[in-house]
C-alpha positions, -999 to +999 in steps of 0.1 A: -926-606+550-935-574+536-948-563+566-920-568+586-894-550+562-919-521+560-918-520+599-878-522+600-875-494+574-900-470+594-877-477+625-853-470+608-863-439+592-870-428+625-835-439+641-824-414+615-846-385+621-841-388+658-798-384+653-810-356+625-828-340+652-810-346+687-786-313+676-815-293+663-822-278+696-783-277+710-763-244+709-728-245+697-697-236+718-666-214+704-639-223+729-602-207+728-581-183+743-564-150+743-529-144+755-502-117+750-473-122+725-446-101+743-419-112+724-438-111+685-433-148+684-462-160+667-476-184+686-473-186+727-442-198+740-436-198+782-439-164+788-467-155+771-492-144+797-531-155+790-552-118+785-581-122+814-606-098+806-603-098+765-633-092+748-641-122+721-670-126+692-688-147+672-702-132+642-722-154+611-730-142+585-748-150+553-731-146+515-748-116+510-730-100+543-760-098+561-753-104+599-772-136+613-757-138+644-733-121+670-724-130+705-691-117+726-679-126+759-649-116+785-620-144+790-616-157+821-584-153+843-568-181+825-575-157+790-606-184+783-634-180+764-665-203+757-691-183+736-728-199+730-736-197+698-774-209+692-785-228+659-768-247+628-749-223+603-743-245+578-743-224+549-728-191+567-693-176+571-686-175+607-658-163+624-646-162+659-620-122+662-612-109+690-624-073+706-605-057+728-582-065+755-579-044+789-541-045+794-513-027+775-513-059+753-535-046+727-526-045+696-538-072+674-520-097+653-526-120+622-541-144+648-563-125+666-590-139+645-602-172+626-630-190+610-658-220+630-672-239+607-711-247+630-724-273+616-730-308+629-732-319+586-693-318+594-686-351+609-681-335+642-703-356+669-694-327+697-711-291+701-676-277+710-658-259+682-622-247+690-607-221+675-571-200+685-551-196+700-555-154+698-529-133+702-522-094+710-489-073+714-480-054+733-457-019+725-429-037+744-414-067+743-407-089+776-371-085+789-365-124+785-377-126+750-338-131+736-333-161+759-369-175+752-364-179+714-328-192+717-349-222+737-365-224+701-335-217+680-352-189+664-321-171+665-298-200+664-268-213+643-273-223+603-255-254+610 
């Protein structure tokens, strides 16, 4: 009888060391994207363009400040950005910012950047972490801006 809980608890101990190890090897993914906040909304509302071309980090680092990791990429034409981030950061502040953008939307906000927590001592199964939406402005603000937050009430009656 001993014999055959020793063998259960070894497989077990195993089973556990195998889901321990099955995201050692995996690479995170920051996902999120960029658009343009022509009317200084706050958040994107139907005419807020996506920013193809923005330039998007990654950056860990560890309590003493020291950089660990950095990685940047371009958006897509949909203002997308999936940025490979390799290894567990469990105890390291990262944060996902954005760059620079390549239109004359570029002039960063309070949400241009954010914190991605890369760990999988989270909870979190998947090796996606989301983060965003980031936002520029642009010197200008979009001709329909007025009509767009009436839609939201923003400048609506105190009824």
């Amino acid at each position: 009888m001993a014999k055959i809980s020793a063998f259960f608890g070894l497989i077990a101990l195993l089973a556990l060391l195998g889901v321990a190890n099955a995201h050692a090897g995996h690479n995170f993914h920051v996902t999120g994207k960029v658009y343009c906040d022509n009317c200084a909304a706050g958040y994107p509302t139907r005419i807020s363009p996506p920013i193809p071309g923005a330039t998007v980090a990654v950056e860990c680092k560890d309590r003493a400040g020291k950089r660990l990791f950095y990685n940047e990429q371009s958006t897509d034409n949909n203002g997308l950005f999936n940025i490979a981030v390799q290894g567990e950061h469990e105890h390291d502040a990262c944060e996902a910012f954005t760059v620079s953008s390549p239109t004359s939307c570029n002039i960063p906000t309070d949400s241009s950047r954010g914190p991605v927590f890369l760990t999988h001592n989270n909870g979190i199964n998947s090796d996606e972490r989301k983060t965003g939406p980031f936002a520029y402005r642009s010197t200008t603000t979009h001709s329909a801006c007025q009509a767009v937050m009436a839609e939201y009430n923003i400048y609506g009656d105190s009824d």
